[in-house]
N, C-alpha and C positions, 0 to 999 in steps of 0.2 A: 864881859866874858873873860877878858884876862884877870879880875880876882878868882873869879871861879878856876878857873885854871892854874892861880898859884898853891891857890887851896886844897886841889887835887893832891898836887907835888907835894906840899909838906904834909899833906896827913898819911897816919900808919892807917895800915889796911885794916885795923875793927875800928878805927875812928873813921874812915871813908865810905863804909856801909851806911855805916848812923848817921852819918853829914847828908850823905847823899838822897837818904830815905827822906828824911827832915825837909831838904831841898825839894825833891819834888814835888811831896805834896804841896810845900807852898807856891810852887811853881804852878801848880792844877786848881790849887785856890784863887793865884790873880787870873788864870784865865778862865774860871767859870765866875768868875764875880768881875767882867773886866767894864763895865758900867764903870768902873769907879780908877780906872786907869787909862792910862794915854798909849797912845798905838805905838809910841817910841820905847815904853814900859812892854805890849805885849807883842811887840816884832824882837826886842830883847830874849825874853824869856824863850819866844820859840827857837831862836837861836841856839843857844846853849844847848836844850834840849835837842837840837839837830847836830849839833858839834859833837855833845857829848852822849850821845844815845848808849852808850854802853851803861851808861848810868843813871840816864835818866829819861822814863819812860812815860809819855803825859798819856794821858785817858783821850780816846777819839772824841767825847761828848763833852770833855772840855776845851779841845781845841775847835771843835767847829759854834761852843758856844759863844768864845769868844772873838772868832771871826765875824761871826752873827750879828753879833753885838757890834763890834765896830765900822759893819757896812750901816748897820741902822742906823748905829749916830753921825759918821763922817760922810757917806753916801748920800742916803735918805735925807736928812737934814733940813 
């Protein structure tokens, strides 16, 4: 979370849309695909995105996919 946060600070503001746009979506890709990540990976991500909400905005169906996913695998087991 503190890169993400340095990186806020030094970018100009038409490079902080674009950084940020970019970001998210990969942010919404590891948590609808999180089969393939670790819950230290997507309790990470969701972080940021709760820090930094002014900026970054996940999709509901990929946050409850990936919640999903990780009761199935560490719960269920």
């Amino acid at each position: 979370m503190l890169l993400f946060d340095g990186l806020l600070k030094e970018l100009h503001d038409d490079d902080k849309e674009m950084y940020t746009q970019k970001l998210q979506e990969a942010m919404g890709n590891i948590l609808s695909t999180t089969k393939y990540y670790t819950a230290m990976v997507m309790g990470t991500v969701m972080e940021i995105a709760l820090h930094h909400a002014k900026y970054i905005v996940l999709q509901a169906e990929d946050i409850a996919t990936g919640i999903w996913t990780l009761y199935l695998v560490f719960v269920l087991k």
